[in-house]
N, C-alpha and C positions, 0 to 999 in steps of 0.2 A: 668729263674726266671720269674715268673708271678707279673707282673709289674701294677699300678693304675696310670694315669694320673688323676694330680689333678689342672696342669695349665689351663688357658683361653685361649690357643694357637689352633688351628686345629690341628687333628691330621697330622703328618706326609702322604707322601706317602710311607706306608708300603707296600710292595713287600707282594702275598699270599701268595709263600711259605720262612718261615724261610731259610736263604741260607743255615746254617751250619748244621740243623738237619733234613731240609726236610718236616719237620713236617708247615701243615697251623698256617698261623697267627691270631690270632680273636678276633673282639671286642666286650666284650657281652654289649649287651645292654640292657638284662633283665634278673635280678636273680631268680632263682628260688624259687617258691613259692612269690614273689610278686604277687600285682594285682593292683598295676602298669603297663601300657606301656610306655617306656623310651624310646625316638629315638635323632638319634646322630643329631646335627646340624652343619654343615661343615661350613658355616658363623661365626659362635661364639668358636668351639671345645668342645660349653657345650652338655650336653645330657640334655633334657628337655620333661616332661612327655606331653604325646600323648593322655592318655587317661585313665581311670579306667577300669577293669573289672567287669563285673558284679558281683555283691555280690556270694559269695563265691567261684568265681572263680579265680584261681591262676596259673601261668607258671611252668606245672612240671617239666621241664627242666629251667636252663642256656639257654640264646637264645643270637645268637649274628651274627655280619657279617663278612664276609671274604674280607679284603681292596684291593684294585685295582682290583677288578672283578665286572661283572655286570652280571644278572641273565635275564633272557627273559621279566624281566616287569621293566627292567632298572633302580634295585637296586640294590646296590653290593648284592652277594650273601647270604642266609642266613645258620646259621648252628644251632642245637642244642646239645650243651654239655650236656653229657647223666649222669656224677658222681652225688654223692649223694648230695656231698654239696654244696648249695648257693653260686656263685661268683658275687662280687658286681659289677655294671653295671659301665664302665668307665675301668673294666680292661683288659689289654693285655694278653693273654695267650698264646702258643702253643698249638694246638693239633690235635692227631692223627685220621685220618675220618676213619670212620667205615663204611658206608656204606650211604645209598641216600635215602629216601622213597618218591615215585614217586608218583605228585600228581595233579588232574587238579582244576583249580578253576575260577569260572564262577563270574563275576563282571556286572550288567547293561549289561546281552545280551550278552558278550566278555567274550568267553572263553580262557584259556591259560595255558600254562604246569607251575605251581612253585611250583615245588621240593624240597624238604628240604634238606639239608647235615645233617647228624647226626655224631659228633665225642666224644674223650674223651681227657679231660687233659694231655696233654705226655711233662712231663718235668724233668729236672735231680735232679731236688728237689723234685720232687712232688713221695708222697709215694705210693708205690706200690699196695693199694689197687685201684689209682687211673690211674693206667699205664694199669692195666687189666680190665675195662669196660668191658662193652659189650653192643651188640645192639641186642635186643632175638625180641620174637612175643609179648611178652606181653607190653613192650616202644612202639611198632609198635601200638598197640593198643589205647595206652594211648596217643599218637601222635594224631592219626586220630581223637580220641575221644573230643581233645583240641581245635584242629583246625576247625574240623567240627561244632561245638557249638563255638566257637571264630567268625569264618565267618558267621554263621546264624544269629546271633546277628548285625551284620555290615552289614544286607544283602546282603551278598555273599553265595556261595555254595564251599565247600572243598571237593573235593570226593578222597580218598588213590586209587593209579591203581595197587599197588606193590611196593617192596623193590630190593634194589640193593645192591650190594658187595662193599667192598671198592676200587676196581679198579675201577666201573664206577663212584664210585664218585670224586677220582681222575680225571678223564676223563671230569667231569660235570666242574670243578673246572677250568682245561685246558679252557675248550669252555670258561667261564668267563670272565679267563684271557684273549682272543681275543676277547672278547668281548669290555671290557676295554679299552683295547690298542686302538679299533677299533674306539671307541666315543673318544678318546683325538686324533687320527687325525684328525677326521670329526671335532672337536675342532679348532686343528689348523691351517685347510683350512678356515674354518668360520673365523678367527682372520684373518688370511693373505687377505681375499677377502675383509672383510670392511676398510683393513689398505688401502689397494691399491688406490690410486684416481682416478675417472671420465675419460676414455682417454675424 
């Protein structure tokens, strides 16, 4: 069931992948065809807008993140929902990843790998024209085309290197996930060391 959180709670710690269907967990945080930027706020559990786009620009995808992973610039990871229609930003979905489009982007002189996951809606309710997505050349396009004009504007540089299969975005998702795991030890060594007193 594709679920909307409409409480003032943080979100839980959702596990990535759903345990019983395998399928990732995700929360979008911007629907399609907004020109709105929504980002989640973990302090409060509201999502509160980021930013506008420029005049007449819009998110042709669903854009959302995958919970308890963290991606090489130490946000959980991101994904884009590729179906046709709009989902409202706040809700929980499942879905099936299709594949990774592989991307570098250059920030103030620091360059650095972030990748997009691209997947689709997989749910036991959800009808079947939205179970059969797909991730072709032409989304590939319209991806690079977004993001590349999204970072110019921001003064950043997006440059697409190539696409990947749904194993290695599997794979991406893994790294995440230690990734994660890895920042809530380093967490709770930093808690234990300032707990400790002075010998």
């Amino acid at each position: 069931m594709i679920q909307v959180r409409l409480m003032n709670q943080p979100i839980p710690d959702l596990a990535a992948f759903d345990a019983k269907s395998k399928w990732v967990n995700v929360i979008v945080e911007n629907s399609k065809g907004s020109h709105f930027k929504y980002v989640y706020t973990k302090e409060t559990g509201l999502f509160r807008i980021n930013r506008v786009l420029p005049r007449g620009m819009v998110f042709p995808f669903n854009f959302g993140f995958i919970p308890s992973t963290l991606g090489a610039d130490g946000d959980p990871m991101d994904i884009l929902i590729v179906n046709d229609e709009p989902v409202v930003a706040g809700c929980l979905l499942k879905a099936r990843l299709l594949g990774v489009v592989k991307a570098r982007q250059t920030e103030n002189g620091k360059t650095m790998r972030n990748d997009r996951l691209v997947g689709a809606i997989a749910d036991e309710e959800s009808p079947p024209e939205f179970l059969f997505a797909a991730f072709d050349q032409g989304q590939l396009a319209q991806i690079e085309f977004f993001f590349a004009t999204y970072n110019r504007v921001s003064g950043k540089s997006f440059k697409v290197l190539g696409a990947g299969n749904a194993r290695q975005a599997q794979q991406i998702v893994q790294q995440g996930i230690k990734r994660f795991r890895q920042s809530r030890t380093d967490e709770w060594y930093q808690v234990e060391a300032k707990s400790k007193p002075l010998p």
